[in-house]
C-alpha positions as CSV (number, residue, x, y, z in Angstrom):
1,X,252.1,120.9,12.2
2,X,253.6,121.7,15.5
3,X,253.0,119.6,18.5
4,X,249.6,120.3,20.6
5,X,249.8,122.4,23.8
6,X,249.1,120.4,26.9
7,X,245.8,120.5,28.2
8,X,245.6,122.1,31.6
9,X,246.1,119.4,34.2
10,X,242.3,121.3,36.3
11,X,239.3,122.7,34.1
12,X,238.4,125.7,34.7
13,X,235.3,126.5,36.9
14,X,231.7,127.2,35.9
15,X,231.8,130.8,37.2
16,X,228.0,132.0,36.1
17,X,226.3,132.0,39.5
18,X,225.7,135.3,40.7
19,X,225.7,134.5,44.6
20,X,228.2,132.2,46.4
21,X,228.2,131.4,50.1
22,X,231.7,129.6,51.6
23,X,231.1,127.4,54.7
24,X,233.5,126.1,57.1
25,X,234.2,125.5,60.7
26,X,236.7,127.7,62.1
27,X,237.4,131.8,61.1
28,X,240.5,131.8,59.3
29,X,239.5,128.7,57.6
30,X,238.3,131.0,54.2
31,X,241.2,133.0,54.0
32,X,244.4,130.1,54.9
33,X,242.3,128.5,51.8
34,X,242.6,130.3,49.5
35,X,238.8,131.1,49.2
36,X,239.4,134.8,50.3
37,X,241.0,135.4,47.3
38,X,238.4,133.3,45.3
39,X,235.6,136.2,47.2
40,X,237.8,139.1,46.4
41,X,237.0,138.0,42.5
42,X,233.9,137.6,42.9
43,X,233.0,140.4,44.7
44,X,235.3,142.8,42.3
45,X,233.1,141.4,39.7
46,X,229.6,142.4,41.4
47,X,228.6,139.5,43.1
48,X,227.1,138.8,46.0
49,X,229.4,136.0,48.8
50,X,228.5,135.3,52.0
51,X,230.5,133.5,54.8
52,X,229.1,130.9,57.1
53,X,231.8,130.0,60.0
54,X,230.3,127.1,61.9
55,X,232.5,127.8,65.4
56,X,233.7,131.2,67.1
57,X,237.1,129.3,66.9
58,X,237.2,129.5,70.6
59,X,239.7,126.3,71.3
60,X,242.6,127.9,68.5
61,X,244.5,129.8,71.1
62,X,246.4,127.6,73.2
63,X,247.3,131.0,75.3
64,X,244.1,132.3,75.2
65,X,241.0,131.0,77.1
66,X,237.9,130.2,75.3
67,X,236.2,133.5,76.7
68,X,238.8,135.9,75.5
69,X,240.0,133.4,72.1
70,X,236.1,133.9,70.7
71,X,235.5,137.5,70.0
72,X,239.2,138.1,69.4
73,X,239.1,135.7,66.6
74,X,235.8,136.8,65.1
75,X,236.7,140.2,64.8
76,X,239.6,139.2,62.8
77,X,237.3,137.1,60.4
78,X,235.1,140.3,59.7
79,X,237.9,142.3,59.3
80,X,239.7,140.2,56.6
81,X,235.9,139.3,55.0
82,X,235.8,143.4,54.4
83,X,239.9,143.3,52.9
84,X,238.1,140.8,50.2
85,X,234.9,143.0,49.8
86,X,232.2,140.2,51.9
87,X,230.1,142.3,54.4
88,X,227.6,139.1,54.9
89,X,229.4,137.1,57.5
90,X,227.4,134.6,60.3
91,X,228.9,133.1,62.9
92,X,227.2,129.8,64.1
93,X,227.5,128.6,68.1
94,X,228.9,124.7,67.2
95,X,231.8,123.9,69.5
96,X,235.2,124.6,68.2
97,X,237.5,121.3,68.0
98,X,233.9,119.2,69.2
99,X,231.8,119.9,66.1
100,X,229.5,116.6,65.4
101,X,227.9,115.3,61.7
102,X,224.3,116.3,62.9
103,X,220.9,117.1,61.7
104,X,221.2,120.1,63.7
105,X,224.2,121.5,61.3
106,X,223.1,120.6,58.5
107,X,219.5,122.4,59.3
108,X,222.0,125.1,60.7
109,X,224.1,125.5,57.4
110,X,220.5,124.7,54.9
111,X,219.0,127.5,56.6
112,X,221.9,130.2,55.5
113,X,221.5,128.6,52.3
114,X,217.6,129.4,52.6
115,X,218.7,133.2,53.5
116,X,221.5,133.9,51.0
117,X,220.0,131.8,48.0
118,X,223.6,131.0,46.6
119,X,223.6,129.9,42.8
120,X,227.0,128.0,44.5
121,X,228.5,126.6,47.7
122,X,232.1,126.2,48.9
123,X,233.4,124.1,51.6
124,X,236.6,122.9,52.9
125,X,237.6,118.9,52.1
126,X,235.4,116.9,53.6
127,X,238.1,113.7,53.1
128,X,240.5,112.8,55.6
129,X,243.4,114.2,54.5
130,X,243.8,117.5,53.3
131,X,245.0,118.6,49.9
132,X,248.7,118.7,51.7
133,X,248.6,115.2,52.4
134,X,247.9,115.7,56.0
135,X,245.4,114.5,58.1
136,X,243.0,116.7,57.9
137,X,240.9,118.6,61.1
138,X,237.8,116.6,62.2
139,X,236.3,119.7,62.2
140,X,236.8,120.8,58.5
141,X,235.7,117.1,57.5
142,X,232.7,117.1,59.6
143,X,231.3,120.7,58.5
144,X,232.2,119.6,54.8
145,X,230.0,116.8,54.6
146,X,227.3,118.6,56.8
147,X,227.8,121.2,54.0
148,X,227.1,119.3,51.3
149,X,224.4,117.6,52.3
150,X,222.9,120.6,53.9
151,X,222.1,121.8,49.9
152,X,220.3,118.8,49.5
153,X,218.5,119.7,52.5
154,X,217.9,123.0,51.8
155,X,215.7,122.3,48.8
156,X,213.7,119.6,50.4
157,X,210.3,121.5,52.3
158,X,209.8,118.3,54.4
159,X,213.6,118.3,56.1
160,X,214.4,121.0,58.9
161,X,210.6,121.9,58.7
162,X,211.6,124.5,61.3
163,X,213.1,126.5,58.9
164,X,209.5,126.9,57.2
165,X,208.2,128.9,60.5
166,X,211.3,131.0,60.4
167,X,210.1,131.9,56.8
168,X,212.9,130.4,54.9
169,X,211.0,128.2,52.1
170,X,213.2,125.8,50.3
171,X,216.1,126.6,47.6
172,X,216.4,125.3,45.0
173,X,219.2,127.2,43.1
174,X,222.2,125.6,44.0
175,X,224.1,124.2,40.7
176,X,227.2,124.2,41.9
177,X,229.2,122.7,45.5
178,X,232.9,122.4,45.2
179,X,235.9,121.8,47.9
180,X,238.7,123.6,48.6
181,X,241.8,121.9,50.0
182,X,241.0,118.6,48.6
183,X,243.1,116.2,47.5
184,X,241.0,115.2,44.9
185,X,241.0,118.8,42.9
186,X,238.9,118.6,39.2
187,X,238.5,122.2,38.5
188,X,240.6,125.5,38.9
189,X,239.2,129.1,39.7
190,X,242.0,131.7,38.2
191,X,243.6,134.3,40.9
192,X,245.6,136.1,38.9
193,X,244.9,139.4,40.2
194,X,243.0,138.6,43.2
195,X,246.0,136.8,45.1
196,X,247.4,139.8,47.2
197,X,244.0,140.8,48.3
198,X,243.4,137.1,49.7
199,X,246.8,137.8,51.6
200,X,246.0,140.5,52.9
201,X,242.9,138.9,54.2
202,X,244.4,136.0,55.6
203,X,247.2,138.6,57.6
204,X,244.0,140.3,59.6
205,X,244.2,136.7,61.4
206,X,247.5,138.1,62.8
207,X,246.6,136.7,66.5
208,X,245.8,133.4,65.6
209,X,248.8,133.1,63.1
210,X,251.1,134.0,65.6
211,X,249.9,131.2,68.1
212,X,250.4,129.1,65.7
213,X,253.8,130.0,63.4
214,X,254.1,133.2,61.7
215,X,251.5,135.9,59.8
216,X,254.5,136.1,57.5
217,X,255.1,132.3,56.9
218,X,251.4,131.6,56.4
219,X,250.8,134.4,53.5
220,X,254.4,132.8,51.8
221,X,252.6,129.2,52.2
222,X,249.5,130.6,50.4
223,X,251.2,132.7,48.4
224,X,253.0,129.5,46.9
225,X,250.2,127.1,47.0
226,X,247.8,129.2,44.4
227,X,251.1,129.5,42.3
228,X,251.3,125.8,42.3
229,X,247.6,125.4,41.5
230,X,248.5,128.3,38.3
231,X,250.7,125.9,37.2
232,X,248.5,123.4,36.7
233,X,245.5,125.3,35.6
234,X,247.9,127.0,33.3
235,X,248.0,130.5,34.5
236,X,249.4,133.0,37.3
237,X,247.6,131.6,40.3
238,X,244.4,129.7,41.2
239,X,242.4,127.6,43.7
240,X,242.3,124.4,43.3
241,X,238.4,122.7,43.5
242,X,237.1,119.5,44.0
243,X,233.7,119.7,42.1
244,X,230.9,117.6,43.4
245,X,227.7,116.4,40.9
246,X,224.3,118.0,42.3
């Protein structure tokens, strides 16, 4: 009897919701990720993903004031949600760079969960570093958490009881909340197919790349990062996932 194949270092993820909605603090956030490509999948396979970004991203161009940074930067997150097939994209007013752990994100965040009614939730890392090793943005931490708990909060009738007179009852159908970018990674979502789409995505933040390196560096960097997570899930390309227990 020949030796045993390795077991794949990540398990592969529990992809049997039908809706998905990706939160996180800044645009460009879901595609440097990797979670573009993760919404191109989904949404090739008929199901619904919609995008929560917490800021406009107004403080991200050091050349550009806040005023002219905003809708710039927006209109490059819608246009690289359509390159991955996501029409449902809401921007929130929190203050890019200044975003605070509050009950008003979280009530902000449960209510989109209220609307969409995702069977799963995607965040950023919510520890401080990153899954480079890098400190990781206060920002992405502090919309992580809020995330997180924000699913708890979106279930419960008796927290953000405002949401009740908007019409948005509670949700209970979350089963699944899982990080990107963490350091921590458990599970593996497989890309093989979807990886150029989620470049392409990520290039329709051309602006904002080139304020801070190169369009052309960043897709290599993501390009190599879902190999590197293949490798360890044991195929072409994937995204790496921290999955939390609901």
């Amino acid at each position: 009897m020949g030796p045993r194949a390795e077991e794949p270092a990540l398990a592969p993820l529990d992809e049997s919701f039908e809706r998905a909605l990706i939160v996180v603090a800044h645009p460009d956030d879901v595609d440097y990720s990797g979670l573009g490509a993760a919404a191109h999948r989904w949404t090739a396979r008929g199901k619904h993903v919609a995008y929560l970004v917490c800021s406009r991203g107004e403080a991200g161009i050091d050349a550009l004031e806040p005023e002219a940074a905003a809708p710039l930067r927006c209109a490059e997150q819608l246009a690289a949600a359509r390159a991955v097939g996501v029409r449902a994209v809401e921007f929130a007013e929190f203050a890019d760079g200044a975003i605070e752990y509050s009950v008003a994100l979280r009530c902000r965040i449960a209510a989109a969960i209220r609307r969409h009614r995702p069977g799963a939730v995607f965040t950023l890392s919510p520890h401080a570093r990153g899954g480079g090793g890098g400190l990781n943005l206060a920002d992405h931490r502090v919309v992580a958490r809020a995330a997180l708990d924000a699913v708890r909060d979106a279930a419960n009738r008796w927290v953000c009881r405002e949401l009740l007179r908007e019409g948005l009852e509670p949700w209970h159908g979350v089963h699944l909340a899982a990080c990107a970018t963490s350091p921590r990674p458990t599970h593996a979502l497989d890309l093989t197919g979807s990886v150029e789409a989620g470049v392409a995505g990520l290039l329709e933040h051309r602006a904002y790349l080139a304020s801070v390196g190169s369009p052309e560096g960043a897709a290599r960097a993501l390009r190599a990062s879902l190999a590197a997570a293949g490798t360890a899930a044991g195929c072409e390309a994937a995204l790496a996932l921290e999955v939390l227990a609901l």
